[in-house]
C-alpha angles and dihedrals in degrees: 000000000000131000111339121200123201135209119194117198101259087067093042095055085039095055090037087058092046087052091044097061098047093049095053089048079063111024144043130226113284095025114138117254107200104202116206108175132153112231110286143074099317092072100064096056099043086053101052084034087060093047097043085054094052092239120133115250116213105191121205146142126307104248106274125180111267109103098224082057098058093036084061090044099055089032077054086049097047102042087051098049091228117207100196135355115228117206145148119275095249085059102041097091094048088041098053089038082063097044082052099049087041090066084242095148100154099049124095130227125208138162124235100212090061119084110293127177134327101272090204079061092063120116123181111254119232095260121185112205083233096056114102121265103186146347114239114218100208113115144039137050123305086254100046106029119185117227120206117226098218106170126189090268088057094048093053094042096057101029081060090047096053088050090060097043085053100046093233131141133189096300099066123108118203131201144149148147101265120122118263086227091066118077093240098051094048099031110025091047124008100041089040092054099036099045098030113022132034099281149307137260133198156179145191120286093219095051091054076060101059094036117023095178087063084075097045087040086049092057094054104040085047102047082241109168106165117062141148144193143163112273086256084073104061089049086045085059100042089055097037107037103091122216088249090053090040097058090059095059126101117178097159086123099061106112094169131029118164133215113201155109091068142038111307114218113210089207084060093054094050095045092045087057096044105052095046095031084093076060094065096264123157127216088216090064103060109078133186123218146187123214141122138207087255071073113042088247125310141047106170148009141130125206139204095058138082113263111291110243129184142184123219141185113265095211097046091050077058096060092042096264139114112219114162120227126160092231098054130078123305131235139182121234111233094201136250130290139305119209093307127091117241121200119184102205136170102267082210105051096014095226113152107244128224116236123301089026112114111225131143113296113244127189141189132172141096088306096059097106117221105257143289108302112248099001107086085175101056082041088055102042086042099034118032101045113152124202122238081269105053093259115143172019100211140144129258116227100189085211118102129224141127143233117255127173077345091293118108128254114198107197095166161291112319083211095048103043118129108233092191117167091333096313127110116219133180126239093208086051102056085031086067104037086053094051092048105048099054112056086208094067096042107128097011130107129251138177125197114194131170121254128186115249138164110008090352100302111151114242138205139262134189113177114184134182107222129172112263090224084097123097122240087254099059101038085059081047088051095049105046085043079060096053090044087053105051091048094056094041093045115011105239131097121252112226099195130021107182120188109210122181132262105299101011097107099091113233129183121251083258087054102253127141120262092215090157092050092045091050090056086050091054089044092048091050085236103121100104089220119193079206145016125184111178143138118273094237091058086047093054087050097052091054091058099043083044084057 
C-alpha cells in the first residue's frame, strides 16, 4: 500500500488552531475559504482551521488541465467572493498560476503546510449552529455555479444521521478513496469518522483507479469498517480484484459500506457480494443510499439487511406506478427515511402521492441546507416548494421515485426524463441496459438525451465512452448492436449513437451524469466522436444548430 502518515487528534486540533489564526489576521467571520487541496493530511486542517476561525470553507478541486475545469473553478471563485485560497506546498505554484490567469488579483494563496499561526493564539469564535460551514460546489453550469449553504447544524444533523442508517456507534473508522471535495468524501466519511467515530483513513482517488484492491486492502490493514463509493466502484472491484489479490482479503470486519451519489445497478450489487463474499463479506453490510448535497448528504438508508431488490412491472413505471411483478425490471431500494420527512408529489400539480405512485422526492428536516449562496431565485424555486395543500417548505429533489413497503425506490431525473410517443422513459435505464449488454462499454459512462429531428419529433441519443482499442469495424459493429438494443428493450429507434472516448462523458463532481451539458456538446458538433452512426436528417440538424 505504500508509506502511510498519520495525524491524532491532538495535532489536528493543533494544526486547526495554527490555520485559525492566520485566517482571522486576514479574514472576518463569514468570508469565504476556498480549499484546494490534493488528497492527503492538509485537508483536514484547512477544513477545521476554517471552521475554528468562523470563515466559511468551500472545498473544491486542485486546477487540472482541462480548460472547463478550470473555467468552474474560477466561475465557483468568483460566485463565493473568496477572500484566500488555502492549499499544500506542492500545489501552491499551479494554484497561483490559475488565480493569475483567472484575473483573482486580490485573493491570497497560502500553503498549509508552511508555518501558520501561533496555535496558543487561538480563541473560539462566536459560532451560531445556523451560520454557514461550507459551500458546496455541486451544481450548476461552469459559468453560474450554485453554491450549497450547509451550516454546522446541517453537518451534525446529517453526520448523525448517517451514523444511524449504517448501524454504526463510536467505535467505527471510516475511510475511502473519494475526494474531500465531494460530499461523500467530506461528509460521509471524513466528518462522520472524525466527529463521531475513532478516526478516518484515506487514499488517493486515483490510486483506487489504478488499483482498486488497495481500497478494499486498506480497509483491512487499517481496521477500517465504514466506507463508501459510487456504484462505479464496486464494478470496478469485481473486474479488477484478481483471484490472488483476492485470497489475502478479509473483510469480514465492514460493517457499512454505502452505495450512493450515482445510479445503483442491482446486477453490480449482486455481483459485489458474490465475488468477496469467499473474503468474509457480508451482504448485509453494503448499503445503498439516496442523498444530495441540497441535503447535506443523505436522505435515506437502512441498514442490517441485504440490499433491498425489487422487480416491477415495465409498463406500469411507465405510467408512473410501481407495481411489482417478478418478470419486469429490476431496482434497487435505496432505504426510509433518516431524520428527515420525504414526501413523493406531482411536480405538476403539486399534490402529495400515496405510496407506489412516482412523483418528484421531496424532502424537509435538519439536513435540508439554507439555500444557494447568492441566487435567492434558484433558493426559492429549490427551497421553499409547497405542496397543493400548503404544506412545506421542502425541498425539492428533481429526482423522481416512489415509496414502496416505506423503502425508496429512485427511478430518475425529472429534468432529464424522456418523454418519447406518450410514453416517459427513463436516460439511467437504457444507459444501463446498453452498458450491460455489450462487454466493450462495461465500466465506462454514457448519457442518452432527446434531440428534435424530422417535423419537430424528438430523437434519440445514445453517447457512449468506449476504449479506442477497438477497430473501425467493430466499433460500427458495437454501435448498430446498441440501437438494436435499445429497440428491442424499449421499443423505440435510436437516431444517433455517438462513441467518445474514455472520460469524455461530462459528470458532476457527485458522479452523476451532465445529460443536459452533453446534449449542448452534440448539438454543438463538439463531441470529438471515434464513431458516429446516425440518421442523415439529425446530421443535417446538427449542422445547422453547430452554424
Amino acid at each position: 500500500m505504500g508509506d502511510i502518515r498519520r495525524k491524532d487528534y491532538v495535532n489536528l486540533d493543533r494544526t486547526a488552531r495554527a490555520v485559525a489564526v492566520w485566517l482571522r489576521e486576514h479574514c472576518a467571520p463569514g468570508d469565504r475559504v476556498l480549499l484546494l487541496h490534493p488528497a492527503g493530511l492538509e485537508f483536514s486542517s484547512a477544513f477545521f482551521g476554517s471552521c475554528y476561525a468562523g470563515t466559511i470553507a468551500v472545498p473544491a478541486p486542485v486546477p487540472g488541465r482541462y480548460q472547463h475545469e478550470r473555467r468552474r473553478l474560477t466561475g465557483i471563485a468568483r460566485n463565493a467572493g473568496v477572500r484566500v485560497v488555502l492549499t499544500d506546498r506542492a500545489s501552491l505554484p499551479q494554484v497561483e498560476k490559475w488565480v493569475a490567469e483567472a484575473g483573482l488579483s486580490d485573493v491570497v494563496c497560502r500553503a498549509t503546510d508552511d508555518e501558520m499561526g501561533d496555535p496558543g493564539a487561538w480563541r473560539p469564535p462566536e459560532i451560531s449552529p445556523d451560520d454557514i460551514a461550507l459551500l458546496q460546489y455541486t451544481s450548476g453550469s461552469t459559468s453560474e455555479p450554485k453554491g450549497v449553504m450547509v451550516s454546522h447544524r446541517n453537518l451534525l444533523s446529517n453526520v448523525d444521521a448517517i451514523m444511524t442508517a449504517a448501524g454504526v456507534d463510536s467505535g467505527c473508522r471510516s475511510g475511502g478513496w473519494i475526494p474531500h471535495y465531494h460530499d461523500m468524501g467530506l461528509i460521509g466519511l471524513l466528518l462522520t469518522g472524525v466527529l463521531r467515530g475513532r478516526g478516518f483513513a484515506f487514499m488517493a482517488p486515483m490510486a483506487f483507479l489504478r488499483r482498486p484492491h488497495h481500497w478494499l486492502r486498506m480497509m483491512q490493514d487499517l481496521d477500517v469498517n465504514m466506507s463508501a463509493a459510487p456504484d462505479f466502484g464496486y464494478d470496478l472491484c469485481v473486474r479488477r480484484v484478481t483471484d490472488e489479490q483476492l485470497a489475502e482479503l478479509d473483510l469480514s470486519g465492514l460493517r457499512a459500506v454505502v452505495n450512493g451519489s450515482e445510479p445503483i445497478r442491482s446486477a453490480n450489487l449482486t455481483r459485489f457480494c458474490d465475488r468477496f463474499a469467499a473474503a468474509g463479506f457480508r451482504a448485509e453490510a453494503l448499503l445503498p443510499m439516496y442523498g444530495l448535497a441540497e441535503a447535506t448528504l443523505m436522505v435515506t438508508g437502512t441498514s442490517g439487511r441485504p440490499p433491498l431488490r425489487r422487480s416491477f412491472d415495465v409498463a406500469a413505471l411507465e405510467r408512473g406506478r410501481l407495481v411489482a411483478d417478478d418478470q419486469g425490471r429490476e431496482l434497487v431500494g435505496c432505504g426510509g427515511p433518516n431524520e428527515v420527512d420525504v414526501a413523493i408529489v406531482d411536480p405538476r400539480t403539486r399534490a402529495t402521492l400515496p405510496s407506489g405512485r412516482i412523483g418528484e422526492i421531496w424532502v424537509r428536516g435538519g439536513s435540508v441546507a439554507g439555500g444557494y449562496w447568492d441566487n435567492p431565485d434558484a433558493t426559492a424555486a429549490t427551497f421553499d416548494a409547497r405542496t397543493s395543500g400548503g404544506d412545506g417548505p421542502y425541498l425539492r429533489t428533481g429526482d423522481l421515485g416512489g415509496l414502496h413497503d416505506g423503502d425508496l425506490y429512485v427511478t430518475g431525473r425529472l429534468k432529464d426524463t424522456l418523454v418519447l410517443h406518450g410514453r416517459n422513459l427513463h436516460p439511467h435505464d437504457i444507459e444501463d441496459v446498453v452498458r450491460t449488454e455489450h462487454e466493450e462499454l462495461h465500466g465506462l459512462h454514457g448519457a442518452v438525451f432527446t434531440v428534435p429531428g424530422a417535423h419537430d419529433e424528438e430523437q434519440l441519443v445514445v453517447v457512449h465512452e468506449i476504449r479506442t482499442t477497438w477497430g473501425e469495424q467493430r466499433l460500427a459493429e458495437v454501435a448498430a448492436s446498441m440501437k438494436q438494443t435499445v429497440t428491442r428493450e424499449f421499443g423505440t429507434a435510436v437516431g444517433s449513437v455517438v462513441l467518445v472516448r474514455p472520460s469524455a462523458v461530462r459528470r458532476t463532481t457527485s458522479g452523476k451524469i451532465q445529460r443536459s451539458a452533453m446534449r449542448d456538446l452534440y448539438l454543438a458538433d463538439e463531441l470529438e466522436p471515434v464513431l458516429r452512426s446516425e440518421d442523415a436528417q439529425l446530421t443535417a440538424a446538427r449542422a445547422v444548430v453547430a452554424r
